[in-house]
C-alpha positions as CSV (number, residue, x, y, z in Angstrom):
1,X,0.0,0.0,0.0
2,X,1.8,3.6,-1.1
3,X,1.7,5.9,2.0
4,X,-1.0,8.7,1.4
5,X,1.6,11.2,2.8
6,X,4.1,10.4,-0.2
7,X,3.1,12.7,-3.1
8,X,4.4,13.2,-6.6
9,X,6.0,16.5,-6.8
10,X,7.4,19.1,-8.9
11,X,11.4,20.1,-9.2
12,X,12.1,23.3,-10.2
13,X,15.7,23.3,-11.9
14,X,15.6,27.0,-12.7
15,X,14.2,30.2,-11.3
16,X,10.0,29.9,-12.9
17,X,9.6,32.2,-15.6
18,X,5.5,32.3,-15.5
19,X,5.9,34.2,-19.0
20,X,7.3,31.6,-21.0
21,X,5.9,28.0,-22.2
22,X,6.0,25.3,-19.3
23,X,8.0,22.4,-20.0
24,X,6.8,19.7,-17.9
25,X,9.5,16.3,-17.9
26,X,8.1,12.9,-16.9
27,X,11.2,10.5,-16.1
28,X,12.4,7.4,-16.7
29,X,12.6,4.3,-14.1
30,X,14.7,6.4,-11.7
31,X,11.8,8.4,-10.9
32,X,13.9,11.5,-9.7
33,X,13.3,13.9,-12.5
34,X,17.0,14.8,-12.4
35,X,18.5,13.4,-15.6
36,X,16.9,16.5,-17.9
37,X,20.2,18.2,-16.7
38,X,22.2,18.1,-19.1
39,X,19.2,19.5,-21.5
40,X,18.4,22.5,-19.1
41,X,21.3,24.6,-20.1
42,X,19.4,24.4,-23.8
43,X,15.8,25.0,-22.7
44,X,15.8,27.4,-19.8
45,X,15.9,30.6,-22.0
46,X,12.5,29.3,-23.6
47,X,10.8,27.4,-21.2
48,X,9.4,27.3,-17.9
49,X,10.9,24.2,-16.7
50,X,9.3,21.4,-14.3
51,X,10.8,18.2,-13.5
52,X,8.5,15.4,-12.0
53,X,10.2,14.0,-9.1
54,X,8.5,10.2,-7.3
55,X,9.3,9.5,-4.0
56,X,11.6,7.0,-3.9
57,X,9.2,4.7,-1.9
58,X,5.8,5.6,-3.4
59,X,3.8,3.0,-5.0
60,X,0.6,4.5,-6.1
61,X,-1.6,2.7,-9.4
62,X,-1.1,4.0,-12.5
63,X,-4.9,5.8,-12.0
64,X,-3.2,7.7,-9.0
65,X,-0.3,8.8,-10.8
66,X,-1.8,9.6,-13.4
67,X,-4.4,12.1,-11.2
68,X,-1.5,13.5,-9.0
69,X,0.7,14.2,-12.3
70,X,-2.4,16.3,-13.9
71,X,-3.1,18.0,-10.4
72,X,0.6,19.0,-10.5
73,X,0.7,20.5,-14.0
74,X,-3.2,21.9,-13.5
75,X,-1.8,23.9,-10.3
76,X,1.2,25.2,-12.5
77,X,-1.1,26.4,-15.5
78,X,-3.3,28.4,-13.1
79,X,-0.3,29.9,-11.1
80,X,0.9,31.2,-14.5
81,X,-0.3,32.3,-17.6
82,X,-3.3,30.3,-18.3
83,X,-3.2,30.5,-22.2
84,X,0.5,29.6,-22.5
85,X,1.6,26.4,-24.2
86,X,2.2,23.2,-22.5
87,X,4.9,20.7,-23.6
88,X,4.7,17.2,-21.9
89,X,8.1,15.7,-22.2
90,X,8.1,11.5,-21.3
91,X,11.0,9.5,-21.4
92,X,11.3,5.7,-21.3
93,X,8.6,4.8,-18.3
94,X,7.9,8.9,-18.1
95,X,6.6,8.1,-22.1
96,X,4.0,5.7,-20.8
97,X,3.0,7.8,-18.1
98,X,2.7,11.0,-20.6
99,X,0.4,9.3,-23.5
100,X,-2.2,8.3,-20.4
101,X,-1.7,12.0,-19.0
102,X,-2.5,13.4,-22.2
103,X,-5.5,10.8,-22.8
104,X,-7.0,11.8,-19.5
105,X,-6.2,15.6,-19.8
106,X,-6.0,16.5,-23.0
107,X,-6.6,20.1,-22.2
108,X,-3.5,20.5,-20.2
109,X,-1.0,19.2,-23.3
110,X,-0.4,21.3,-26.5
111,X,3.2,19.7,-27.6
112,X,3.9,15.9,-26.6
113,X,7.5,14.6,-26.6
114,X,8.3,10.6,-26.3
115,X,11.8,9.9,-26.1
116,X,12.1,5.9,-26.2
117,X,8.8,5.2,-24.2
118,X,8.5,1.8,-22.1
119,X,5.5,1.4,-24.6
120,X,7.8,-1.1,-26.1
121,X,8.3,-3.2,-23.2
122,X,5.5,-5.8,-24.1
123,X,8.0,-6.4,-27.6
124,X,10.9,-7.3,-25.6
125,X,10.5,-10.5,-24.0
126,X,14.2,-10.6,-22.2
127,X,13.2,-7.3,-20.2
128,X,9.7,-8.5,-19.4
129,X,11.8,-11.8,-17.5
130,X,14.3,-10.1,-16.2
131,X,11.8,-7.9,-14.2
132,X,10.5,-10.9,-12.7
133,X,13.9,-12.0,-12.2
134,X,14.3,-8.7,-10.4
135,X,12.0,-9.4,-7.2
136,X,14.0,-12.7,-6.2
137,X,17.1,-10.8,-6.4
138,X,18.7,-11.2,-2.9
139,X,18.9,-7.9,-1.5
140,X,23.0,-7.9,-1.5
141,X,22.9,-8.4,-4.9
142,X,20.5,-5.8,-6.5
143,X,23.1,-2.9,-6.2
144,X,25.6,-5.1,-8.1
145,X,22.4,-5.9,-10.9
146,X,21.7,-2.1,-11.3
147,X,26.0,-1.3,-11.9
148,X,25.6,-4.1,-14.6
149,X,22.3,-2.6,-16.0
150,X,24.6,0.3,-16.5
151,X,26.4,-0.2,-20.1
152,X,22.9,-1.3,-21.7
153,X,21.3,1.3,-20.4
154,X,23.3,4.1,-22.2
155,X,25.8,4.3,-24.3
156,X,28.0,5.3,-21.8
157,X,31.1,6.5,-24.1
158,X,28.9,9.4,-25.1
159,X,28.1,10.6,-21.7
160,X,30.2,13.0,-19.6
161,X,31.4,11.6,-16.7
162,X,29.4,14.0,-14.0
163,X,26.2,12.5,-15.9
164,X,27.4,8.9,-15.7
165,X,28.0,9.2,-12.4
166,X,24.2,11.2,-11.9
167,X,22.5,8.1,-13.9
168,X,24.5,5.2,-11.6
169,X,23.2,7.6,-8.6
170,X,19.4,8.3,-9.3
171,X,19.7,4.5,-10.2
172,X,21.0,3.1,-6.6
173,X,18.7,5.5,-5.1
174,X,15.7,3.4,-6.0
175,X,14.7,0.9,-3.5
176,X,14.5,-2.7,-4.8
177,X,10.8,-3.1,-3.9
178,X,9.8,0.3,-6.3
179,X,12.0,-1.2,-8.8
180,X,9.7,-4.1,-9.4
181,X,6.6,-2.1,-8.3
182,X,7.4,0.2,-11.5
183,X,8.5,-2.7,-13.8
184,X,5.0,-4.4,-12.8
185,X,3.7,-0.7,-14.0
186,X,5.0,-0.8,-17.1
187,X,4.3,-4.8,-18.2
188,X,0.4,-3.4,-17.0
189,X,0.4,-0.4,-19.5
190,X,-3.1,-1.1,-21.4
191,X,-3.4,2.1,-24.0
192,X,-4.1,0.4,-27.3
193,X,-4.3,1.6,-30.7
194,X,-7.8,3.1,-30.5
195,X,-6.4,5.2,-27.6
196,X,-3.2,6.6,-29.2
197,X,-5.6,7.5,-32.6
198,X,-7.4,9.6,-29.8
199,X,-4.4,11.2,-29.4
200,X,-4.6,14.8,-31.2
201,X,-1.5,16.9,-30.1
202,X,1.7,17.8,-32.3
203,X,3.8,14.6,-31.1
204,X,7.2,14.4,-31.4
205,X,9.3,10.9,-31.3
206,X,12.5,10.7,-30.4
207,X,13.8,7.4,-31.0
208,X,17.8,5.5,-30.0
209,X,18.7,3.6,-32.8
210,X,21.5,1.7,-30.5
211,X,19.2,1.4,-27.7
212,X,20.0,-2.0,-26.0
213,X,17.6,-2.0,-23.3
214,X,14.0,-1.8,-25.2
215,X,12.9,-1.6,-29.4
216,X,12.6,2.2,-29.4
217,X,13.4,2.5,-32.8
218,X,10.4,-0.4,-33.7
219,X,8.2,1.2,-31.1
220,X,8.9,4.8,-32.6
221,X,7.2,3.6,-36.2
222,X,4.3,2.1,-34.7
223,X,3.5,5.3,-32.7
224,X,4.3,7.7,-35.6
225,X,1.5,5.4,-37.8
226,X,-1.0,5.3,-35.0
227,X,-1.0,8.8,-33.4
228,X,-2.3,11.4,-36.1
229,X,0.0,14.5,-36.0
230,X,3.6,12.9,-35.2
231,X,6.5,12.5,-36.7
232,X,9.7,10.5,-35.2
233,X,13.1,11.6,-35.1
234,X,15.9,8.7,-35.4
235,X,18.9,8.8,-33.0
236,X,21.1,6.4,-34.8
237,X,23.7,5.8,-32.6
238,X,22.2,6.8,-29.2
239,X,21.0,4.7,-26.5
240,X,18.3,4.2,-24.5
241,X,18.6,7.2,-21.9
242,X,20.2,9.5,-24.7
243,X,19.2,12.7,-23.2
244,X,22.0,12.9,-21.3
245,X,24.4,12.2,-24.0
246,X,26.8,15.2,-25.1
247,X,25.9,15.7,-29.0
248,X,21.8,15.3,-28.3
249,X,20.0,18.7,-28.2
250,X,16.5,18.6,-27.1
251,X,16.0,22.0,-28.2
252,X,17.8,22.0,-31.3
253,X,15.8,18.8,-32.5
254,X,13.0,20.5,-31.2
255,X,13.4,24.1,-33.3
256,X,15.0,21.8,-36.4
257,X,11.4,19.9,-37.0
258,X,9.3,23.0,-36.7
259,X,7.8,21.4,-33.6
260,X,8.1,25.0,-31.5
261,X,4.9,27.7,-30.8
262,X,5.3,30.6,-33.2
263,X,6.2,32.5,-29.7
264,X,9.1,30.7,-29.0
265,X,10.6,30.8,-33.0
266,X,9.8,34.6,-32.5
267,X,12.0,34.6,-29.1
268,X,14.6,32.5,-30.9
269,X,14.8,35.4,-33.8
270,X,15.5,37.7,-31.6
271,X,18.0,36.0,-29.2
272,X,20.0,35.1,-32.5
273,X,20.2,38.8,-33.2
C-alpha cells in the first residue's frame, strides 16, 4: 500500500519564468526527475521548466499517478499564464505515463515529446523476465544488478562523466521493492491503438537507434502510424537514456522539425540577433 503522505511532486531546476511556455518532464525508471540536466542549459531561456520527481518509496496505481501528475501540472497552468503552451516531455517509463496524461487531460497538453517510451516493453521479451527476475534478487545483490544494467542502459562513451556518475546515482537510489513495483507498471500499460488515434497533439518521437535496453526504434514507427499528428526523429547511434548524451539537443531537435509555438521561434529570432 503507497503511503497517502508520499506525493508526486514538482522540481524546479531553474528560477519559474510564469511568462514563457511550461516544460513539464516525466522521467524514466529512476523516478527522480534529475536526468533533464544536461538538456536544461538548452531549454531554460525558452521554457518554464518542471521536473516530476516520485518518491523513492511511493507505490501508487497508474490511475493515482496519473491524477496527482495532472493536479501537479493543473496547479502550474493556473499559477501562471493560463493560455500559455504546455509541452509534456516523457522518457522511457515517463513516455507511458505522458500518453495516459495526455488521454486523461487532453486540455493541459499542447506539444507531446516521447523519447524511447517503455511502450515497447511488451515487444521485448528478455526485459519482461528479467523484471521478474528482479523481485528474487537477494537484497546484496540488487546494487551489483543495477551497476551491470549500467552499459545497456546508455551508451556510456557518449556521456560526460558527472552524468554517468548522476544516472549510476538516481539508479542506486531506488529501492528494490519500487523497482519491481514500476516494472509491474510498465508490463500493466493497457493504452491500445484506439487510444493513441485519440491522441490529437503535435507529437514528437525521439527514438535510440542503438538502444539495447528496449525496441525504441520499432516502437517509434508504430507510434508515428497510429498517433495522427507525429513524426519520429531517429537517434542512430544513441542509446536508450540518450538525453543525457553530449551531442543530443533537445531544443535543437525540437526548433529543427518545426515542432516550436510561433512564440518561441519569434524569441529564438531575436536572441540570435
Amino acid at each position: 500500500m503507497a503511503n497517502a503522505n508520499n506525493k508526486v511532486r514538482f522540481l524546479t531546476p531553474k528560477p519559474p519564468k510564469p511568462d514563457r511556455p511550461l516544460f513539464v518532464f516525466l522521467p524514466g525508471m529512476d523516478g527522480g526527475g534529475l536526468l533533464l540536466r544536461s538538456q536544461i542549459p538548452k531549454l531554460v531561456n525558452h521554457f518554464d521548466i518542471r521536473c516530476l520527481t516520485l518518491p523513492a518509496d511511493d507505490r501508487p496505481s497508474w490511475d493515482v499517478l496519473v491524477g496527482e501528475t495532472i493536479a501537479l501540472i493543473e496547479a502550474e497552468k493556473q499559477a501562471g499564464n493560463q493560455h500559455r503552451p504546455i509541452y509534456l516531455c516523457g522518457e522511457s517509463f515517463g513516455g507511458c505515463l505522458a500518453m495516459k496524461v495526455v488521454l486523461e487531460a487532453p486540455q493541459l497538453c499542447d506539444r507531446l515529446i516521447l523519447v524511447n517510451p517503455a511502450s515497447s516493453f511488451r515487444q521485448q521479451p528478455w526485459v519482461q523476465w528479467g523484471s521478474h527476475l528482479t523481485q528474487w534478487l537477494p537484497a546484496n545483490l540488487y546494487p551489483l544488478s543495477v551497476i551491470g544494467l549500467l552499459p545497456i542502459l546508455a551508451s556510456l562513451g557518449k556521456i560526460a562523466r558527472d552524468d554517468r556518475r548522476a544516472l549510476l546515482e538516481a539508479m542506486q537510489a531506488v529501492p528494490q521493492h519500487t523497482s519491481v513495483w514500476r516494472l509491474a507498471l510498465v508490463r500493466s500499460f493497457d493504452v491500445d491503438e484506439n487510444q493513441l488515434r485519440g491522441i490529437k497533439q503535435q507529437t514528437l518521437v525521439i527514438a535510440s537507434g542503438a538502444d539495447r535496453l528496449l525496441p525504441s526504434l520499432a516502437e517509434g514507427k508504430l507510434l508515428v502510424k497510429v498517433i495522427p499528428n507525429a513524426e519520429m526523429v531517429l537517434l542512430g547511434n544513441s542509446g536508450h537514456a540518450c538525453l543525457l548524451e553530449t551531442d543530443v539537443n533537445l531544443y535543437g531537435i525540437m526548433q529543427a522539425r518545426n515542432f516550436l509555438t510561433e512564440s518561441i521561434s519569434q524569441q529564438s529570432l531575436v536572441n540570435s540577433h
